[in-house]
Residue frames as a rotation matrix with the C-alpha (Angstrom) as fourth column:
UNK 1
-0.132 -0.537 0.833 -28.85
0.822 0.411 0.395 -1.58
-0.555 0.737 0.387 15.73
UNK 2
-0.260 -0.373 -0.891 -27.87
-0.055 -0.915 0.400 1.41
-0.964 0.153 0.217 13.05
UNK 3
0.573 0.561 0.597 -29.09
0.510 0.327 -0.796 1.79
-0.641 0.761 -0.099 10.26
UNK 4
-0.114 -0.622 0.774 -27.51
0.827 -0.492 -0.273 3.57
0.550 0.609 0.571 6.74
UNK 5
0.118 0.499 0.859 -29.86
0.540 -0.758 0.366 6.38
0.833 0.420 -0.359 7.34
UNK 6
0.904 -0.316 -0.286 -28.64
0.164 -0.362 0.918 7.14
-0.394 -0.877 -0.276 10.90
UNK 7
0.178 -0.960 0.216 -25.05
0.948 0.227 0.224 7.45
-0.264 0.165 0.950 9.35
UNK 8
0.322 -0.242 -0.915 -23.56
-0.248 -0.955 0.165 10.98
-0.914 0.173 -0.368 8.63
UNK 9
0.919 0.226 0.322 -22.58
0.320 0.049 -0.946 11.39
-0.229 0.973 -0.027 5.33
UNK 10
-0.100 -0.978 0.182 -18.95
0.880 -0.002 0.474 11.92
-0.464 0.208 0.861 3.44
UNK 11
0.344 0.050 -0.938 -17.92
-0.481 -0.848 -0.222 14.79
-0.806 0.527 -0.268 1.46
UNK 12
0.455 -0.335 0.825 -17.15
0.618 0.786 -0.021 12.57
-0.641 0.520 0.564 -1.75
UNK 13
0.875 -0.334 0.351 -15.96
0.148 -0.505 -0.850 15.20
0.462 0.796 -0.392 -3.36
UNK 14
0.632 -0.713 0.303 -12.96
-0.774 -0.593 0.221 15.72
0.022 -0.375 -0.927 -1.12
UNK 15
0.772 0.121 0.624 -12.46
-0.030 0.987 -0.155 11.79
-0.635 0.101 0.766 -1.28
UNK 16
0.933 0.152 0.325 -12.31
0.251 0.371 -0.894 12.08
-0.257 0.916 0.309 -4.27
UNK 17
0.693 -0.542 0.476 -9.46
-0.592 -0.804 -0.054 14.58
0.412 -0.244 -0.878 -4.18
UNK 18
0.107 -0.702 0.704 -7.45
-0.878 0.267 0.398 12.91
-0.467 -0.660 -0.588 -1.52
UNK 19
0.457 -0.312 0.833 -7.60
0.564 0.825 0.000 8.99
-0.688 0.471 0.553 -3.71
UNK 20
0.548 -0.205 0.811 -6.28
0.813 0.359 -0.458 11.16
-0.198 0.910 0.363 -6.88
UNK 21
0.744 -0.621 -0.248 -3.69
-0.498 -0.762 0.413 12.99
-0.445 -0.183 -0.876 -5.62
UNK 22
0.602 -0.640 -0.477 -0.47
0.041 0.621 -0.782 12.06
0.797 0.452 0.400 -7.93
UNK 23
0.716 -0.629 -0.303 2.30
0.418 0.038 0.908 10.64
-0.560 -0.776 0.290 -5.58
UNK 24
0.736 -0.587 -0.337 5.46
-0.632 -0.774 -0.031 12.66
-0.242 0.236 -0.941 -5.94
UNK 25
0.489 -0.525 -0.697 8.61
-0.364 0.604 -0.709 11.20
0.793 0.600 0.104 -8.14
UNK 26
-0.259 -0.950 -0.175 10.34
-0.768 0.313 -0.558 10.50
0.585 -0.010 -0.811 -4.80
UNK 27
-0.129 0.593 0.794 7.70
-0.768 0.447 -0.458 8.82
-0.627 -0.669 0.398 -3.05
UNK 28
0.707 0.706 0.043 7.16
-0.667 0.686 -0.292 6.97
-0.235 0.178 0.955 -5.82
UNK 29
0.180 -0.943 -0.281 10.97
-0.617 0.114 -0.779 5.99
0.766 0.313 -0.561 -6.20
UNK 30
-0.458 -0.117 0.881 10.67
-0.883 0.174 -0.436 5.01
-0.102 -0.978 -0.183 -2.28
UNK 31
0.202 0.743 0.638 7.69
-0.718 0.556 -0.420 3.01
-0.667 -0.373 0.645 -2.80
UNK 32
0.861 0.235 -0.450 9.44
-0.498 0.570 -0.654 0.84
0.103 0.787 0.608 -5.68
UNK 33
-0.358 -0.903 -0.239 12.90
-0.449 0.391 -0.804 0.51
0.819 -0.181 -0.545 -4.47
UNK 34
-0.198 0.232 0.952 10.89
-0.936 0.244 -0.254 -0.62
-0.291 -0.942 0.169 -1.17
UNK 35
0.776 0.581 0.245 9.09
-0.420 0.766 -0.487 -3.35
-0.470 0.275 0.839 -2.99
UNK 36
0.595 -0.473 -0.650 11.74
-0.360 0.566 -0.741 -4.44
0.718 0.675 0.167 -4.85
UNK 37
-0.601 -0.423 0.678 14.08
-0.799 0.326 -0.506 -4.68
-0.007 -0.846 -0.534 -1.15
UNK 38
-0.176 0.737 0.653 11.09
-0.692 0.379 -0.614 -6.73
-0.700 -0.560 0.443 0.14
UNK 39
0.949 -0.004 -0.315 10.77
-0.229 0.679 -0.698 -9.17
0.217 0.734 0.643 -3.08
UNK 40
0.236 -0.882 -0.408 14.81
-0.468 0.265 -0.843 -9.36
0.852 0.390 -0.350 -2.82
UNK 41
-0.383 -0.455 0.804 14.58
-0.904 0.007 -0.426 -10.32
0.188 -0.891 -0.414 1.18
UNK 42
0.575 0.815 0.078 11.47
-0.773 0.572 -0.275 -12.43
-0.269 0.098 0.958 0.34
UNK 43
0.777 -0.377 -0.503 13.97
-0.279 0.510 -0.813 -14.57
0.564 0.773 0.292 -2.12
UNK 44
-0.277 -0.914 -0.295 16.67
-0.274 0.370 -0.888 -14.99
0.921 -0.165 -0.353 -0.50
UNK 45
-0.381 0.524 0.762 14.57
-0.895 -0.003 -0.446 -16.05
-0.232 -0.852 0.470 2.70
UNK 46
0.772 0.563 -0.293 13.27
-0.625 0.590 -0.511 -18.93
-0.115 0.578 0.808 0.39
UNK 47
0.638 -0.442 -0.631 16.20
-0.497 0.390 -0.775 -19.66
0.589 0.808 0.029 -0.75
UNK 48
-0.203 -0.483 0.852 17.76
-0.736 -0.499 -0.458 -20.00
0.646 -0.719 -0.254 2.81
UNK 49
0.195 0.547 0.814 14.74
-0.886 0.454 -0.092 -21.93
-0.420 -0.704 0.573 4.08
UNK 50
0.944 0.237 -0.230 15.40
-0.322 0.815 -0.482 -24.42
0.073 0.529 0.845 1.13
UNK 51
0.284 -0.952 -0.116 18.98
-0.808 -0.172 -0.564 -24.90
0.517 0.253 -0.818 1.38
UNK 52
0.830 0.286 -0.479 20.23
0.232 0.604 0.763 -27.81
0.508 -0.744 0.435 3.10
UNK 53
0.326 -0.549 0.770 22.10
-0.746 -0.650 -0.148 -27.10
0.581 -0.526 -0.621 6.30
C-alpha cells in the first residue's frame, strides 16, 4: 500500500495556470449554444415521452 509521501508531487503553480486560463469568445459561444441544443433536445424528449401515442 502507498502512501502520500511516496507520491511525486505537482507543479501547482502550472495548475494553477492551466484552471485560469480565460476560454476564448468562441469557445465560449460553442459551449452555450451546446447547452442550450442539449436543454432544447432534453425538452422535447420529455415532451415526446409524455405525449400520448
Amino acid at each position: 500500500m502507498r502512501r502520500f509521501d511516496d507520491l511525486p508531487e505537482a507543479d501547482t503553480g502550472r495548475l494553477r495556470d492551466r484552471l485560469r486560463e480565460r476560454p476564448s469568445r468562441r469557445g465560449f459561444i460553442a459551449r452555450v449554444l451546446g447547452a442550450g441544443t442539449a436543454v432544447g433536445v432534453g425538452s422535447l424528449a420529455l415532451v415526446n415521452r409524455g405525449a400520448p401515442g
